[in-house]
C-alpha positions as CSV (number, residue, x, y, z in Angstrom):
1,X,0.0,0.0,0.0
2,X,1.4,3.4,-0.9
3,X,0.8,6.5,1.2
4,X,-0.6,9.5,-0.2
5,X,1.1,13.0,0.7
6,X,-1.2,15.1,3.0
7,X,-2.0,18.4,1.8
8,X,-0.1,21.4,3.5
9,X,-1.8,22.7,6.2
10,X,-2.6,26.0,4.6
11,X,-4.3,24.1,2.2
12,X,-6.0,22.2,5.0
13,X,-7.1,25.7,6.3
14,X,-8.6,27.1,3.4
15,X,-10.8,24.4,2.4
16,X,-12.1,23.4,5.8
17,X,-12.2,27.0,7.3
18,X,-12.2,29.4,5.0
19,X,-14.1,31.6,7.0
20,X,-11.3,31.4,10.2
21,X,-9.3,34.8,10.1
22,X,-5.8,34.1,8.9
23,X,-3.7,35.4,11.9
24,X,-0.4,35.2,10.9
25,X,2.7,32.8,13.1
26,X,4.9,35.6,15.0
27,X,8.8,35.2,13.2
28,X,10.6,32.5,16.0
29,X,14.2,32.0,15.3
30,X,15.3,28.6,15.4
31,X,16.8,27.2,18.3
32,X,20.1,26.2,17.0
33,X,20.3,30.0,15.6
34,X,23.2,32.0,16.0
35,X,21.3,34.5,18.6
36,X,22.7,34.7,22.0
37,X,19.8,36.7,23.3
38,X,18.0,36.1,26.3
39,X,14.2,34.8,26.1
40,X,12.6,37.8,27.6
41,X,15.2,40.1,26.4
42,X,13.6,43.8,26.3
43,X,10.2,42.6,27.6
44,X,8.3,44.5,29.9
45,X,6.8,42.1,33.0
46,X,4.1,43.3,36.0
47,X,4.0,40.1,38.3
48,X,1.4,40.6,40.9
49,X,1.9,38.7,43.8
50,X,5.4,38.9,43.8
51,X,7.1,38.7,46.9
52,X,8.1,35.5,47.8
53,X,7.9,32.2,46.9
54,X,6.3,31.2,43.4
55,X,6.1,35.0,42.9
56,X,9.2,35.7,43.5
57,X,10.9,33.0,42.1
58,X,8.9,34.3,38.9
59,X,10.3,37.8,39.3
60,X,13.6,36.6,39.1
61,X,13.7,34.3,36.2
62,X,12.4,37.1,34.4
63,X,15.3,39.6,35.4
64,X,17.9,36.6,34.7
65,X,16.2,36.2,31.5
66,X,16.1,40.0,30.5
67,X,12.8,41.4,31.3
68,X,12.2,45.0,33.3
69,X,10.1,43.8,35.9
70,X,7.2,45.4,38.6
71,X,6.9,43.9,41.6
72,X,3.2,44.3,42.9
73,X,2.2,43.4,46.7
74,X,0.6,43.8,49.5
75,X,2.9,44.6,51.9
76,X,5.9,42.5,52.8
77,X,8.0,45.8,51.8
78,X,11.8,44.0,52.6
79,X,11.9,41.2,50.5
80,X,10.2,42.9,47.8
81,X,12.8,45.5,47.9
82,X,15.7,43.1,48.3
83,X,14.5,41.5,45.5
84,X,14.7,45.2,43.4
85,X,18.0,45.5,44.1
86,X,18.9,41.9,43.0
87,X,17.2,42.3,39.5
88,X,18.7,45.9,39.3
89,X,22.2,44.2,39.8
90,X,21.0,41.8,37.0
91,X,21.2,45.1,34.4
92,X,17.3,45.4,34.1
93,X,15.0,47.9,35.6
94,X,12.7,46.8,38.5
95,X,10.6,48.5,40.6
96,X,8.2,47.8,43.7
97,X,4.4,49.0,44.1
98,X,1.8,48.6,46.3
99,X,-1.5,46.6,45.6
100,X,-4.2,45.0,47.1
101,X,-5.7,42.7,44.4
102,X,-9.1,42.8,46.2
103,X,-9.7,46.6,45.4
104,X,-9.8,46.8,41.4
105,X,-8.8,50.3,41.2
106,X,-5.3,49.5,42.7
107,X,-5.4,46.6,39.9
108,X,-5.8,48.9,37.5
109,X,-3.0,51.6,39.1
110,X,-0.5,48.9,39.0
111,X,-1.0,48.0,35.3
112,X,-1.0,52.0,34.8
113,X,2.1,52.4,36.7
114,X,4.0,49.7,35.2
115,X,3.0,51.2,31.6
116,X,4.1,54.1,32.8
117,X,7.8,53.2,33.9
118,X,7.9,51.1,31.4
119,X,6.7,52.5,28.1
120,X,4.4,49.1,27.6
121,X,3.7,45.9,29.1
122,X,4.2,42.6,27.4
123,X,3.8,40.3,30.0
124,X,0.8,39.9,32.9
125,X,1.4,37.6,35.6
126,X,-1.9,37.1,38.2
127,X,0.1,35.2,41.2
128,X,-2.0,37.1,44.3
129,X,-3.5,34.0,46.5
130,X,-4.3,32.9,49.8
131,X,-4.7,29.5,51.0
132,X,-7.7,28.2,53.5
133,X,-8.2,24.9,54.7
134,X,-12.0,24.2,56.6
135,X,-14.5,21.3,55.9
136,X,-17.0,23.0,53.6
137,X,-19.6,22.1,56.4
138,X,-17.9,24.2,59.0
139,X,-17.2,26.7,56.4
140,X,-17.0,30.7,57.5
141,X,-18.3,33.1,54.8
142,X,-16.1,35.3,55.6
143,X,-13.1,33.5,54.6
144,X,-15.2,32.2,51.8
145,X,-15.7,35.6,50.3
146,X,-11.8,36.5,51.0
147,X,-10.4,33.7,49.2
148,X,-12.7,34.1,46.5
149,X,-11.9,38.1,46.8
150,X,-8.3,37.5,46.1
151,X,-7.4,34.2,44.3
152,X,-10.2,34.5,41.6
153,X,-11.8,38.0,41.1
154,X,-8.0,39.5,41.9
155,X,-6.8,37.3,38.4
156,X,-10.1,38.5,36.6
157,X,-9.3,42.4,37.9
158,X,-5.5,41.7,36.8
159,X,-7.0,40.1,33.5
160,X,-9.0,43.1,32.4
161,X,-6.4,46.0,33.5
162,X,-3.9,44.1,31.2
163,X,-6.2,43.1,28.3
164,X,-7.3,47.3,28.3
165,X,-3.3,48.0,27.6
166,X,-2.9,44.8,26.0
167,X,-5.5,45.0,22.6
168,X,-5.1,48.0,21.9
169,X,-1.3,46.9,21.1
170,X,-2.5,43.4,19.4
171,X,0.1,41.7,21.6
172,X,0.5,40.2,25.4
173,X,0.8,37.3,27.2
174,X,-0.8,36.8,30.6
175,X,-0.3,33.8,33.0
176,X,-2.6,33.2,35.7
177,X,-1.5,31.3,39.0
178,X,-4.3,28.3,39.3
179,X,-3.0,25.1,41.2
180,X,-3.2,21.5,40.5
181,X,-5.9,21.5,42.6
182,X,-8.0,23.2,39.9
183,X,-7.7,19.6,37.9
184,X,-7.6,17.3,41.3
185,X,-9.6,18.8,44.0
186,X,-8.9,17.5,47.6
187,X,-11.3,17.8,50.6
188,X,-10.6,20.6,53.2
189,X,-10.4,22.8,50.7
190,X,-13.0,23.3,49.2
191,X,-13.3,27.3,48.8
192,X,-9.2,27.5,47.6
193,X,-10.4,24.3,44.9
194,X,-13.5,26.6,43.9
195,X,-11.4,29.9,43.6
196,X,-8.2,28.1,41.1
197,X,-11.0,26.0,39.5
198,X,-12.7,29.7,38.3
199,X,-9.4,30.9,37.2
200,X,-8.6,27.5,35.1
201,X,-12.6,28.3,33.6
202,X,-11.9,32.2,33.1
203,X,-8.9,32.2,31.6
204,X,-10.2,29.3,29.1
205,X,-12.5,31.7,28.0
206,X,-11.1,35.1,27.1
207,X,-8.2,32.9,26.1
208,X,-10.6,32.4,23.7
209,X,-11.9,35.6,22.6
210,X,-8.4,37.7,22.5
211,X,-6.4,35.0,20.9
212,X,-6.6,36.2,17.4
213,X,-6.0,39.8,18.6
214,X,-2.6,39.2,19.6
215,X,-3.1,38.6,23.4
216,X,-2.8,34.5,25.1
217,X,-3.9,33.2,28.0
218,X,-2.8,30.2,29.8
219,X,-2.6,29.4,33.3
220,X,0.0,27.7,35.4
221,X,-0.7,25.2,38.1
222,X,1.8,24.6,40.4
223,X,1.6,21.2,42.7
224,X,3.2,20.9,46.3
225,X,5.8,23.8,46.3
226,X,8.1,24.7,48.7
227,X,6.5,28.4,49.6
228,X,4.9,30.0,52.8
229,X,1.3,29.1,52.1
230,X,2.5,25.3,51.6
231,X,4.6,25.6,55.1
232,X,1.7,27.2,56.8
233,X,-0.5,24.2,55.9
234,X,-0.9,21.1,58.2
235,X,2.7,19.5,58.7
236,X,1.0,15.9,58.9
237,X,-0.9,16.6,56.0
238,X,2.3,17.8,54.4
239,X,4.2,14.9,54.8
240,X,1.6,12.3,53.7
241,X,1.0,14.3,50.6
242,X,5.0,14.4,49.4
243,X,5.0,10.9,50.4
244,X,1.9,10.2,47.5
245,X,3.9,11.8,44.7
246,X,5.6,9.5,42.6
247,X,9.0,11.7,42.2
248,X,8.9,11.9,46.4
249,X,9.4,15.7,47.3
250,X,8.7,18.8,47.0
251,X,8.9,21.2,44.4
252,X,10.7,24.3,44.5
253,X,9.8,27.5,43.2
254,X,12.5,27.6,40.7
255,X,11.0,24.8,38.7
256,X,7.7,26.1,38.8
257,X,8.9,29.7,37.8
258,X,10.2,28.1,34.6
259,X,6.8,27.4,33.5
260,X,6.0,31.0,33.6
261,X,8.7,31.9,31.6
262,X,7.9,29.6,28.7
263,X,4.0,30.9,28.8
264,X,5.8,34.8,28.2
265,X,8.1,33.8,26.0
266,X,8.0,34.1,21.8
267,X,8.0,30.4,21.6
268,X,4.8,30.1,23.5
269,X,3.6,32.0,20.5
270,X,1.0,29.0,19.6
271,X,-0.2,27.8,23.6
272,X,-3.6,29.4,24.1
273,X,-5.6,28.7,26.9
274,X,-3.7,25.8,28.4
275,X,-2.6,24.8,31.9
276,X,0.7,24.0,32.6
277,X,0.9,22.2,35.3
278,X,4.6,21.1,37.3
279,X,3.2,19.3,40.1
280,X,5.8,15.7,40.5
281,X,3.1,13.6,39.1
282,X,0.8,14.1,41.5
283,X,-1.4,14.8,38.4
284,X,-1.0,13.2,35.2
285,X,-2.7,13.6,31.7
């Protein structure tokens, strides 16, 4: 039996969709290339939630890798500036700025202010969260509403803010801090599960609308990491969790930041709405 060649796929494209706008691929130098450059080199980065941990681990992958980088938080003023200084010694510009990810006008301020140091932003990341362990029967609203407050409607505030800087320009990339708990709920936790579920859900679905206008979406979903919300948790707990994993330990926010910087780099050009998730095969698919 003799195989037929397959058609190319822009023929593919024009007889099955020819109604599909044609965006064009952005220009990706090959890997083996002669170009030194760094990934991020000249990119403009706001990470919100940047701190420590995951967040800060982020911030500084960025800086290694080139990118100018704002440093939004609320709060926890030392290590955020210690962390300024560090990038600055890297060669790029960083800053520090206050923001409370519940109040969507200081949302919005950060993405201003960033644009405003900066000349642009390229890159978006929504890392702001708070963990909260409680049976959902014993559940208090009040933490409900917080953790909802800041780990779901603090990414959609972040989301918009940087989409309204972000279309206008037809280009962007913004990464969104879910969990793997988005894809593998556990119990006694049911409010943090709900919260990185929505984000998963949301950023499916403007991924969705603002793809062909330049700007992606994806999310991140880091498992057991090495961070102070994971230390503040139940050390039991903790221990019987790692000791589930088949690669036996915990990540560290290193290898989860890595993630983040594929999702803003050119040759994440084509991932749209996806969740990466580094986790030690605690979830698999």
């Amino acid at each position: 039996m003799r195989w037929r060649a397959s058609r190319s796929a822009a023929s593919c494209r024009s007889a099955s969709s020819p109604g599909r706008p044609n965006v064009p691929a952005p220009d990706i130098e090959p890997v083996n290339g002669p170009s030194k450059m760094k990934r991020l080199e000249g990119k403009k980065a706001l990470v919100i939630g940047s701190a420590t941990g995951i967040g800060a681990a982020v911030c500084r992958l960025f800086g290694q890798e080139g990118a100018d980088v704002a440093l939004a938080d609320l709060g926890r003023t030392e290590p955020r500036e210690a962390l300024v200084a560090e990038l600055t010694g890297l060669g790029v510009d960083a800053f520090a700025l206050e923001c409370d990810v519940t109040d969507r006008a200081q949302v919005e301020a950060a993405v201003a202010a960033a644009v405003a140091r900066f000349g642009a932003v390229d890159i978006v990341v929504n890392n702001a969260g708070l963990g909260a362990n409680a049976d959902f029967p014993d559940q208090d609203w009040e933490q409900w509403h917080r953790v909802i407050d800041i780990n779901l409607n603090g990414v959609a505030y972040g989301m918009k803010a940087a989409l309204a800087h972000m279309l206008p320009r037809g280009k962007g990339r913004i990464i969104n801090t879910a969990s793997q708990l988005s894809h593998k709920p556990a119990p006694g936790n049911a409010v943090y599960c709900a919260a990185k579920a929505g984000v998963v859900g949301l950023s499916v679905s403007v991924a969705q609308e603002v793809a062909a206008r330049g700007v992606t979406i994806n999310c991140v979903c880091p498992g057991p990491t090495d961070t102070p919300m994971w230390n503040a948790g139940d050390d039991d707990w903790n221990k019987w969790k790692l000791s589930t994993l088949p690669i036996r330990r915990i990540g560290q926010p290193e290898e989860i930041a890595w993630a983040y910087v594929y999702l803003a780099s050119d040759e994440a050009g084509y991932m749209v709405g996806q969740s990466i998730s580094p986790n030690g095969g605690d979830v698999m698919w």
